[in-house]
C-alpha positions in Angstrom: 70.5 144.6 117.5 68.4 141.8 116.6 69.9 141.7 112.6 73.3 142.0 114.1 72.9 138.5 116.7 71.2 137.4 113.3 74.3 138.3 111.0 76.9 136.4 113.8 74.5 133.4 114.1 74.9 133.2 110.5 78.4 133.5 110.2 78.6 130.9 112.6 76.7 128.6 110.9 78.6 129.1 107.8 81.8 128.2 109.5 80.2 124.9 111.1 78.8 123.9 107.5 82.3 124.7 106.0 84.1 122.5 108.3 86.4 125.4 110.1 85.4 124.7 113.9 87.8 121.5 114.8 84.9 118.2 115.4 86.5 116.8 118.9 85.8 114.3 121.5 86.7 112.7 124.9 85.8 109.3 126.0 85.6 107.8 129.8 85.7 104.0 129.4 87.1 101.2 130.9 87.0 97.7 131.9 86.2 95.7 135.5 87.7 91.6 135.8 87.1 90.4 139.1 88.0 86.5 139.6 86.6 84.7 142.5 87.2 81.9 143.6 90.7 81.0 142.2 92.6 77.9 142.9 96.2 77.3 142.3 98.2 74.2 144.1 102.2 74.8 144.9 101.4 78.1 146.2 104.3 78.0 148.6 107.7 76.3 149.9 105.6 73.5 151.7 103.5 72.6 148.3 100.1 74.1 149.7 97.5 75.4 148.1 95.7 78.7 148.0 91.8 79.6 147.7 91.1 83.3 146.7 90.4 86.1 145.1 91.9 86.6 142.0 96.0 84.8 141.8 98.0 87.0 143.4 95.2 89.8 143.7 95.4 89.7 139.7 92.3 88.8 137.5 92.7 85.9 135.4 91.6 87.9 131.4 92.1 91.7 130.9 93.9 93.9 133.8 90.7 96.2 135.1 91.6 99.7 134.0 89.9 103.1 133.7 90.5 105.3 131.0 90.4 108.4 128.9 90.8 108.7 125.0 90.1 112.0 122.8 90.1 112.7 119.2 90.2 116.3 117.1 89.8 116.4 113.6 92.2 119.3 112.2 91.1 118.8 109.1 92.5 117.2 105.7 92.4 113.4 107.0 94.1 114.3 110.2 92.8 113.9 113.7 95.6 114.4 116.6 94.4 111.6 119.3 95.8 110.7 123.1 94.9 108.1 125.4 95.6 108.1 129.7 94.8 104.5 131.4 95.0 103.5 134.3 94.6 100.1 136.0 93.6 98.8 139.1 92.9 95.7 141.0 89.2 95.5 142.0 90.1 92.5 145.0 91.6 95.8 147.0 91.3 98.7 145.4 94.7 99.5 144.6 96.9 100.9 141.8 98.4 97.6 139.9 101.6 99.8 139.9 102.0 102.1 143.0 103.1 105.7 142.1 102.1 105.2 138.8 99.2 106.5 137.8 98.8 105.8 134.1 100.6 102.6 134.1 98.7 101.0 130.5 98.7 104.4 128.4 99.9 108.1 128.8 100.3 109.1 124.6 99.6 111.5 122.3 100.0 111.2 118.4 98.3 112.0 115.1 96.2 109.9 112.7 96.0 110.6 109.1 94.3 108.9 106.0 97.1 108.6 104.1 100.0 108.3 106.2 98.9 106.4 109.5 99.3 106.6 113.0 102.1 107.9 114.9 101.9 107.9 119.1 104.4 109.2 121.1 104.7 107.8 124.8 104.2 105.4 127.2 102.6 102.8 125.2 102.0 98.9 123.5 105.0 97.3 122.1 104.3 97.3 118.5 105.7 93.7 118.7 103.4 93.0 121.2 100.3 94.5 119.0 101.1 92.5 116.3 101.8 89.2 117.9 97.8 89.6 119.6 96.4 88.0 116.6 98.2 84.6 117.4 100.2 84.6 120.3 96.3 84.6 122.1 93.1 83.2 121.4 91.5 86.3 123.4 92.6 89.1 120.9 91.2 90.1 117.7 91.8 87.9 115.0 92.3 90.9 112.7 95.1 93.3 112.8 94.7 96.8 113.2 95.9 100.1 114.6 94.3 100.0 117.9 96.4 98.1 121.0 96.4 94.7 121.4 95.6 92.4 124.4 97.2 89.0 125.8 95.9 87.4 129.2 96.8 88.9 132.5 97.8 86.8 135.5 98.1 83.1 134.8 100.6 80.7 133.5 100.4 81.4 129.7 101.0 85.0 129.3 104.8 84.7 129.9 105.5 84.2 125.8 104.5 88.1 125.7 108.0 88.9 127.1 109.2 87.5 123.6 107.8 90.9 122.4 108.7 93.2 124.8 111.4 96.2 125.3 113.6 96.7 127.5 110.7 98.1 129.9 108.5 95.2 129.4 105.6 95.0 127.0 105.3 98.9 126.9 107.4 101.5 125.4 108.7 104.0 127.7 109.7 106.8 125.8 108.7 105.4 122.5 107.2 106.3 119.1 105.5 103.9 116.8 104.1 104.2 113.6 101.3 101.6 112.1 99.5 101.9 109.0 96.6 99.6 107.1 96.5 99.9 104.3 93.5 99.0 101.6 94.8 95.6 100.1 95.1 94.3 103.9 98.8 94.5 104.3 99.9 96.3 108.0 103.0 97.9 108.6 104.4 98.9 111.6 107.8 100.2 113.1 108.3 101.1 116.8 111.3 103.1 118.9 112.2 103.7 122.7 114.6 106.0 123.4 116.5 105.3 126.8 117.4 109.0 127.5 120.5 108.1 127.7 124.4 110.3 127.3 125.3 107.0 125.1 122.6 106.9 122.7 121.1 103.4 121.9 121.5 102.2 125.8 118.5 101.0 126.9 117.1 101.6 123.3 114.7 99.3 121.5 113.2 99.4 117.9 110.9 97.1 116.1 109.4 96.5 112.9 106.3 94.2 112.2 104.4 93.4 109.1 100.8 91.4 108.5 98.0 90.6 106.1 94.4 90.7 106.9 93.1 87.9 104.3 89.5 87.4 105.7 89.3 84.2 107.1 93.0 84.2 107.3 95.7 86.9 108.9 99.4 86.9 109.1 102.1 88.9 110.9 105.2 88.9 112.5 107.9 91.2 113.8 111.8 91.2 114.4 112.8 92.9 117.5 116.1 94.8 118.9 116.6 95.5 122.8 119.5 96.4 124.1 119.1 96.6 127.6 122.0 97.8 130.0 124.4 97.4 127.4 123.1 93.5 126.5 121.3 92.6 123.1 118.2 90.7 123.2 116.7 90.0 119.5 113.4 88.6 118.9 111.8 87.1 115.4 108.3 85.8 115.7 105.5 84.9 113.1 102.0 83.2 113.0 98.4 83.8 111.9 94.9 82.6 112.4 92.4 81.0 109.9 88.6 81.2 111.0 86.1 78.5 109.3 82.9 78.5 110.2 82.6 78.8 114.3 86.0 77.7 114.5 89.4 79.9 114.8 92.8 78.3 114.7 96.1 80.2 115.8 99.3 79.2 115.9 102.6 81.2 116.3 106.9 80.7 116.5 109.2 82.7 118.5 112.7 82.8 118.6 115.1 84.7 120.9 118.7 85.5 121.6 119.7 87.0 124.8 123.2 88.7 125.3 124.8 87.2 128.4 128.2 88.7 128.9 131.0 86.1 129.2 128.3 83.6 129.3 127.4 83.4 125.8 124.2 83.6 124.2 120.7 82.4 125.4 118.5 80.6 122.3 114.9 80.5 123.0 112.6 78.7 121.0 108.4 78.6 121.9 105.4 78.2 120.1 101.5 78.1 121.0 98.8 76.6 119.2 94.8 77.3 120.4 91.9 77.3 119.2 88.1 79.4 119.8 84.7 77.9 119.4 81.8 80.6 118.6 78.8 78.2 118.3 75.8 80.3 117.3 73.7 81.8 120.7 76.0 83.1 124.5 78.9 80.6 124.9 82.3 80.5 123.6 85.6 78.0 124.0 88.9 78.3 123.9 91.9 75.2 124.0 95.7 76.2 123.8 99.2 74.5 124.1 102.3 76.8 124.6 105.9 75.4 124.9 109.0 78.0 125.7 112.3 76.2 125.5 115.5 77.7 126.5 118.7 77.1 125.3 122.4 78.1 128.0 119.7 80.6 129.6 121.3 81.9 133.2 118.9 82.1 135.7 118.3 85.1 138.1 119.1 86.4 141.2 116.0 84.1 142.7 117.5 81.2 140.8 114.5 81.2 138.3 114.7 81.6 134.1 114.2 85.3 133.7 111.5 86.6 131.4 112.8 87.6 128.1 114.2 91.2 127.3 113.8 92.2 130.5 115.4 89.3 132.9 118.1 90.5 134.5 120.3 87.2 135.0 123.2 86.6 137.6 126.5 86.0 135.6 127.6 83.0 138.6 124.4 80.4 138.2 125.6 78.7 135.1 124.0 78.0 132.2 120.6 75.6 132.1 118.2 73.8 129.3 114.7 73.2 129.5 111.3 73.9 128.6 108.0 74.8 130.4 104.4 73.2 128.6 101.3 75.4 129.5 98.0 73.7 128.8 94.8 76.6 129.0 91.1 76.2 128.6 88.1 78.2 129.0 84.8 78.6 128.6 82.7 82.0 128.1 78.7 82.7 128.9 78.1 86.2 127.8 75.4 88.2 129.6 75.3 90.8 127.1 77.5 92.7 124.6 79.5 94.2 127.4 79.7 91.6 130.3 80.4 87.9 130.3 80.9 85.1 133.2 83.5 83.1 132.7 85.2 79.3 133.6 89.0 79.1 132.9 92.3 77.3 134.0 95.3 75.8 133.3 98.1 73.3 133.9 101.9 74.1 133.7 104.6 71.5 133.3 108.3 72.3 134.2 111.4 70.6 132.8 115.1 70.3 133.1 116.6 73.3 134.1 113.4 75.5 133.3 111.9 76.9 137.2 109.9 80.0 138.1 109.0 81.4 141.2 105.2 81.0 141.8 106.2 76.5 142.2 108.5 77.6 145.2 110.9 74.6 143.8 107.5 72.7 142.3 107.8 71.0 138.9 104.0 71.6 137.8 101.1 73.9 139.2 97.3 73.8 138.3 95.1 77.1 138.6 91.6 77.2 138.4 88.9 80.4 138.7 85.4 81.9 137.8 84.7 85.0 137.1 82.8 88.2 136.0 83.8 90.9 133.1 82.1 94.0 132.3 82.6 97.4 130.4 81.8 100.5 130.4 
């Protein structure tokens, strides 16, 4: 008995050494943002301000989120991967999306050495992903095949909508396919089906390209939405150039929205920022966005709709404008995983360009503190 336990032992040690049990892992992570006290003036009809917790209930950075992401190796390069994430808002415990429980990731793909990632699901933009590297001074300044970032409730994070689909900044339904490869150059290519009898309704598909240089990276994307039978088209391109404790970004984006019998809407935004990494636990960040809009129709709240995924009423005419977003902030970091934080910003509205959260006010100032941590 004892040489035959001794025989299997062997054997199974043999297969481990040899590679033919599958090497797999699941990871519980996530990410809490809680910002308290916030301040933002205009905060309704009358013009008065509003002390709280969070704007809206929202933190300020990085939605807090819960998650779970697993890895197999299969062998010859290839590991099949998924990711479930879920967020939440920690001012009152509830879901950010009701009745959605996975509302940041629900995928499932395969990664290979030679070939690249391919995810299938609920998931990033790949527009979005590669507009991260200048569209925000809070993202990696590299690209890469991992999901991007962006703020999450204040008055810059509006330019994502430039890189969205026709179900926001995620994919539902989608597929997307990114590679980098050796000399620096990223590829990717995304599409959302929208399960549709007519196929292409409430499709999308995108194609981005980039360059990590060292202390300088370039991308940019084109986009194609077509959302209840409207086509929205997006181009966008930028980069970052890091010297020393300093990292400048600056990005374009242009879109054209479908609007019936009304004609065509022409966006045209940029943002410029900068981060200061000064040796020891603080860091900076500056930025200046502008989003000009061209015979844009507003919605059925008589504000510009976000783009891609504004529905607009065909009766409210046709208005020009532009809204100017200046953003600040200043990090003090704990440790690697949490950090406290100072932050605001000051919005400017003109012309024809309006938005809900002014009830009817041409500017609006927020200001907040916070606390981020990891696990």
């Amino acid at each position: 008995m004892k040489k035959k336990y001794l025989a299997l032992a062997a054997t199974a040690g043999a297969f481990a050494a040899t590679g033919a049990y599958a090497q797999s892992s699941v990871q519980l992570y996530g990410l809490i943002d809680l910002s308290v006290p916030t301040y933002q003036s205009h905060a309704n009809a009358n013009g008065d301000h509003v002390i709280g917790m969070g704007i809206g209930g929202e933190p300020w950075f990085s939605g807090s989120r819960w998650g779970l992401k697993g890895a197999e190796d299969i062998g010859a390069g290839s590991k099949v991967i998924f990711r479930l994430e879920s967020e939440y808002r920690v001012s009152d415990g509830q879901f950010e999306d009701p009745g959605q429980i996975f509302d940041r990731d629900a995928w499932v793909g395969i990664q290979n050495d030679t070939f690249g990632k391919i995810t299938a699901g609920f998931q990033n933009t790949i527009a979005r992903d590669a507009s991260t590297i200048y569209g925000d001074p809070y993202g990696t300044a590299n690209l890469t095949t991992e999901e991007g970032g962006w703020t999450n409730a204040n008055n810059f994070k509006q330019m994502i909508f430039y890189a969205a689909s026709a179900t926001g900044t995620r994919y539902n339904n989608g597929v997307a396919w990114k590679k980098l490869f050796d000399n620096g150059i990223f590829a990717s290519a995304g599409y959302a089906f929208g399960n549709s009898t007519s196929f292409g309704s409430n499709a999308n598909y995108q194609a981005a390209l980039g360059y990590n240089g060292g202390p300088f990276n370039l991308s940019g994307f084109y986009s194609h939405v077509n959302r209840v039978g409207f086509t929205n088209q997006s181009f966008s391109v930028g980069g970052n150039y890091t010297f020393g404790i300093l990292r400048a970004n600056a990005g374009y984006f242009r879109y054209l929205g479908n609007q019936g019998a009304l004609g065509q809407r022409q966006d045209n935004a940029f943002t410029v920022s900068l981060k200061v990494s000064p040796k020891g636990p603080f860091d900076y960040e500056l930025g200046y966005q502008q989003m000009r809009v061209k015979n844009a129709a507003y919605n059925s709240d008589g504000d510009i709709p976000n783009a891609n995924i504004g529905a607009f009423d065909p009766t409210s005419g046709l208005h020009n404008g532009y809204k100017e977003t200046l953003y600040w902030s200043a990090f003090y970091h704990l440790s690697k995983r949490t950090e406290v934080y100072l932050a605001g910003d000051y919005m400017r509205l003109h012309g024809g360009y309006t938005v809900g959260s002014t009830f009817g006010a041409t500017n609006q100032l927020e200001l907040t503190s916070g606390v981020r941590t990891r696990f």
